[in-house]
N, CA, C and O atoms as a GROMACS GRO file, in nm:
protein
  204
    1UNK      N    1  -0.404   1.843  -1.683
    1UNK     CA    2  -0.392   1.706  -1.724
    1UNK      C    3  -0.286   1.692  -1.834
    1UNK      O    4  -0.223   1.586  -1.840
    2UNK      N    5  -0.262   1.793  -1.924
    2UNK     CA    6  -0.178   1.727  -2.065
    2UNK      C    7  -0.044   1.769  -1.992
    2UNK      O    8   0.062   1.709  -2.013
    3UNK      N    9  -0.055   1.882  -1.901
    3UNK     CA   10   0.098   1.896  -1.841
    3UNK      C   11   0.150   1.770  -1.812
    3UNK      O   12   0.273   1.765  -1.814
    4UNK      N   13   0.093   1.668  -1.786
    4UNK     CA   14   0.133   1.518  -1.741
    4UNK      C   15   0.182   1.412  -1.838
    4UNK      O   16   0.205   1.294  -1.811
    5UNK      N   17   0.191   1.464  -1.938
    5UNK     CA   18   0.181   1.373  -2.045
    5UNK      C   19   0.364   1.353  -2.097
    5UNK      O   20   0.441   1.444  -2.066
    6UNK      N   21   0.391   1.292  -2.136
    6UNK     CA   22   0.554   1.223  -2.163
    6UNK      C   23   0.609   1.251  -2.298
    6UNK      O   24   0.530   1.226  -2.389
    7UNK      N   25   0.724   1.297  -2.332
    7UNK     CA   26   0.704   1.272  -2.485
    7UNK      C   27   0.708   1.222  -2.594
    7UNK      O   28   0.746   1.264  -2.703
    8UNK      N   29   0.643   1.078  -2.542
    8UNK     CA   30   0.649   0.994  -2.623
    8UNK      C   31   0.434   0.973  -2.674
    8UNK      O   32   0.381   0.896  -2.755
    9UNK      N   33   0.361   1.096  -2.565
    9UNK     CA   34   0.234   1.129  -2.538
    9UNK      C   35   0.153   1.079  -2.470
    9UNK      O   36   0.033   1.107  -2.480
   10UNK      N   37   0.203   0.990  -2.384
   10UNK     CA   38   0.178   0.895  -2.280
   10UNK      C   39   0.182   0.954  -2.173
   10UNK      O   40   0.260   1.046  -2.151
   11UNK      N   41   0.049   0.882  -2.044
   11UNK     CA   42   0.035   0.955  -1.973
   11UNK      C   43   0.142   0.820  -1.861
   11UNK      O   44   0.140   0.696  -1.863
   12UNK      N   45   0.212   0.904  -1.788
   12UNK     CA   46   0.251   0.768  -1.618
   12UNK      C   47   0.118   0.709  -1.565
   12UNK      O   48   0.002   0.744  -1.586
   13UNK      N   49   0.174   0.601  -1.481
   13UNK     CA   50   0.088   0.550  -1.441
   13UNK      C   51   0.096   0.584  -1.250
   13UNK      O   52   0.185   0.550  -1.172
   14UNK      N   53   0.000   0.644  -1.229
   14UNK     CA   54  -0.009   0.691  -1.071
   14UNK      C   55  -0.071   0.661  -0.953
   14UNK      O   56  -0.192   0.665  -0.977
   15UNK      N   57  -0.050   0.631  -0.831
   15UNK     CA   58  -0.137   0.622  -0.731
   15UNK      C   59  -0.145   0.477  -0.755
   15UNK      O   60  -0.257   0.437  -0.785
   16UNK      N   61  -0.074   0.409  -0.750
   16UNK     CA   62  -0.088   0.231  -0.725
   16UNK      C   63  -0.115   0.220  -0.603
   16UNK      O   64  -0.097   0.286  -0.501
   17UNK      N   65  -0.188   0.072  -0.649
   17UNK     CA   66  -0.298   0.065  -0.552
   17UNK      C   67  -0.200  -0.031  -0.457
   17UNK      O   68  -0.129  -0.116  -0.511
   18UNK      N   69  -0.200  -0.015  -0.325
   18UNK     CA   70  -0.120  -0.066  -0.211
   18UNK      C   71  -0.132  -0.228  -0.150
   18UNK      O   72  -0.053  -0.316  -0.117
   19UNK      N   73  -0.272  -0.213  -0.154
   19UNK     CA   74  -0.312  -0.383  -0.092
   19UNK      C   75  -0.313  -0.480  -0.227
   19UNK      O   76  -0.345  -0.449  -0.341
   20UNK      N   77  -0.264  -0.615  -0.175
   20UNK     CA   78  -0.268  -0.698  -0.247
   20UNK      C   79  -0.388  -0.743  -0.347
   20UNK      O   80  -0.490  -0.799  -0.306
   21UNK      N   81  -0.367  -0.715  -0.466
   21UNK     CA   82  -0.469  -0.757  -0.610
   21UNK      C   83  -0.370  -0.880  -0.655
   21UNK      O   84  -0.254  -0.913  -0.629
   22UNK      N   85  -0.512  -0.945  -0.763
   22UNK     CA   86  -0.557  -1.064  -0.774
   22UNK      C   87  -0.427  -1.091  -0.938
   22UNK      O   88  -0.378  -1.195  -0.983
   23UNK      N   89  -0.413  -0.944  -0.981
   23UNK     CA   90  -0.332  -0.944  -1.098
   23UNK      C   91  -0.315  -0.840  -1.117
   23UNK      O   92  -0.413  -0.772  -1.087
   24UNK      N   93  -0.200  -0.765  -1.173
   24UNK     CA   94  -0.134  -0.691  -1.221
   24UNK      C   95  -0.176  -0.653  -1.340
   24UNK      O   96  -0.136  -0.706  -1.444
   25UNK      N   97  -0.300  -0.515  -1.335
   25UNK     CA   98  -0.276  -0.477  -1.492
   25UNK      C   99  -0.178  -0.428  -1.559
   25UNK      O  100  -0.187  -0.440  -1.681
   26UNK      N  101  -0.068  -0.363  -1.510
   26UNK     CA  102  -0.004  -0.245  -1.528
   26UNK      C  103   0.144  -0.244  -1.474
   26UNK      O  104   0.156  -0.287  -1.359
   27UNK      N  105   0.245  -0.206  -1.530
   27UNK     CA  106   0.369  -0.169  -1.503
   27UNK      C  107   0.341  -0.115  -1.296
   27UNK      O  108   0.260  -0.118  -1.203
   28UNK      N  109   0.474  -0.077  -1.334
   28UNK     CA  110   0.503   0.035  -1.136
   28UNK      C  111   0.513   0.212  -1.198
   28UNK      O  112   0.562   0.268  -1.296
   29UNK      N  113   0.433   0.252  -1.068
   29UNK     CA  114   0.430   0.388  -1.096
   29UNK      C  115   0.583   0.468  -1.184
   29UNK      O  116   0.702   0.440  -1.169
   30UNK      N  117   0.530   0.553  -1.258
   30UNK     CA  118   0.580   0.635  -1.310
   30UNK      C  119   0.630   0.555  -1.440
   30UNK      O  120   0.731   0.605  -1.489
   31UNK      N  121   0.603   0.495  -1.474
   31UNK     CA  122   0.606   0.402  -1.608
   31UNK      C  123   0.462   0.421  -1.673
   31UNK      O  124   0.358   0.398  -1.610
   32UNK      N  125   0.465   0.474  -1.831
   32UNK     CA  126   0.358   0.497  -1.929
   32UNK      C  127   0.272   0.380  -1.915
   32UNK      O  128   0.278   0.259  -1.933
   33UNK      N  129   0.177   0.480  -1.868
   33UNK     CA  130  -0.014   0.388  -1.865
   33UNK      C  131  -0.082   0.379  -1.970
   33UNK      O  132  -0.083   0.482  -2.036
   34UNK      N  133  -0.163   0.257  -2.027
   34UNK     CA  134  -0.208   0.259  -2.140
   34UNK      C  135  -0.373   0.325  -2.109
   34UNK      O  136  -0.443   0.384  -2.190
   35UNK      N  137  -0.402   0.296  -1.975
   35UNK     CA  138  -0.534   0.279  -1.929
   35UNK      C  139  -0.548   0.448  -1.918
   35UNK      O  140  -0.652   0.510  -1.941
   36UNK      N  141  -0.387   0.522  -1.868
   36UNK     CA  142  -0.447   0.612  -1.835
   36UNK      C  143  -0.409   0.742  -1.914
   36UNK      O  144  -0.414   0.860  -1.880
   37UNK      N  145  -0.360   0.663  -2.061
   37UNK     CA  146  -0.323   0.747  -2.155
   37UNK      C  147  -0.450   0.751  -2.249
   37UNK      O  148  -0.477   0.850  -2.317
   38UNK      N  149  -0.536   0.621  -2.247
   38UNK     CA  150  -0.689   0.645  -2.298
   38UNK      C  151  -0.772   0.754  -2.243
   38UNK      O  152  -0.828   0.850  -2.295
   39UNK      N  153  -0.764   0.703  -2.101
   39UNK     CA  154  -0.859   0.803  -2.022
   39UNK      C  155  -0.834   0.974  -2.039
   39UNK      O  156  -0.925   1.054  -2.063
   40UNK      N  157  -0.673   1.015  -2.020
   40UNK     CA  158  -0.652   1.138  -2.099
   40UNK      C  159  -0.722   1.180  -2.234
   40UNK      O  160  -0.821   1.251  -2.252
   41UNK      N  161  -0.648   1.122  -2.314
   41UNK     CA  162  -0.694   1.152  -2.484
   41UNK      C  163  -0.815   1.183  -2.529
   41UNK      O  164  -0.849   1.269  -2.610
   42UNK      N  165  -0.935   1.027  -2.412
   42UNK     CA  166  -1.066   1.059  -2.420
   42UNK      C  167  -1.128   1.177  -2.356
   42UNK      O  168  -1.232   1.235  -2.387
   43UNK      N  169  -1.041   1.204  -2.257
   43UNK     CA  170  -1.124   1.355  -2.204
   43UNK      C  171  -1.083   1.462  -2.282
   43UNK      O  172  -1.173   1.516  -2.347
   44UNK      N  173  -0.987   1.501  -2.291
   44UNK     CA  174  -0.928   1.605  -2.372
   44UNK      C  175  -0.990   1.617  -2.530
   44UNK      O  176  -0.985   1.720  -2.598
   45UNK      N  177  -1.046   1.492  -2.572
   45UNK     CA  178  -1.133   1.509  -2.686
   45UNK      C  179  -1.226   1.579  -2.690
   45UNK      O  180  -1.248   1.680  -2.756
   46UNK      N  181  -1.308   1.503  -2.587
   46UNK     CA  182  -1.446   1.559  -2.521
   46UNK      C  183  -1.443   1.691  -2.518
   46UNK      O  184  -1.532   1.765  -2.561
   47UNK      N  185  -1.279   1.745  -2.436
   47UNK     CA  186  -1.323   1.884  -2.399
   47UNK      C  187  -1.262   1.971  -2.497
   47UNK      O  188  -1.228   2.086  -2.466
   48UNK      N  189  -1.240   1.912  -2.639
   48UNK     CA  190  -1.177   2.009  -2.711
   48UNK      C  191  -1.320   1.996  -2.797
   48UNK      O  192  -1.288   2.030  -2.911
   49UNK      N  193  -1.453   1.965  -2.797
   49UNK     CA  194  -1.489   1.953  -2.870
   49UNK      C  195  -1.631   2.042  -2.827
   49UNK      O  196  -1.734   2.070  -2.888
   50UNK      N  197  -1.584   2.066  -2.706
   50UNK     CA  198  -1.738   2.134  -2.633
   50UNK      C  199  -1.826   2.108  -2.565
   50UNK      O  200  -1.889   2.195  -2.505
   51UNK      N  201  -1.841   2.035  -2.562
   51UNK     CA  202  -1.904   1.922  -2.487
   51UNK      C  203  -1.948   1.932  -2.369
   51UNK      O  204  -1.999   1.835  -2.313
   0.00000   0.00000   0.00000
C-alpha cells in the first residue's frame, strides 16, 4: 500500500467507477485522492500500532 503513495504523500485515486453517478466526488483516475489518502494513513496507523 505505501508503495502507492506520491510525493507529495497522497495516495491516486483508482478504479473509477464506470456507470453513470449522481455526482462526482473526486477528480479522474490517477489524480491524488483525499478519500483514499485517509483510508491509507488510517490503516497504516492501525497497523503500525499492532493492532
Amino acid at each position: 500500500m505505501a508503495k502507492k503513495q506520491d510525493p507529495d504523500g497522497k495516495w491516486p485515486l483508482e478504479n473509477v467507477h464506470s456507470d453513470r453517478v449522481h455526482f462526482d466526488m473526486e477528480g479522474v483516475e490517477g489524480e491524488p485522492s483525499r478519500w483514499n489518502t485517509l483510508r491509507a494513513l488510517r490503516v497504516l496507523d492501525w497497523y503500525s500500532t499492532g493492532r
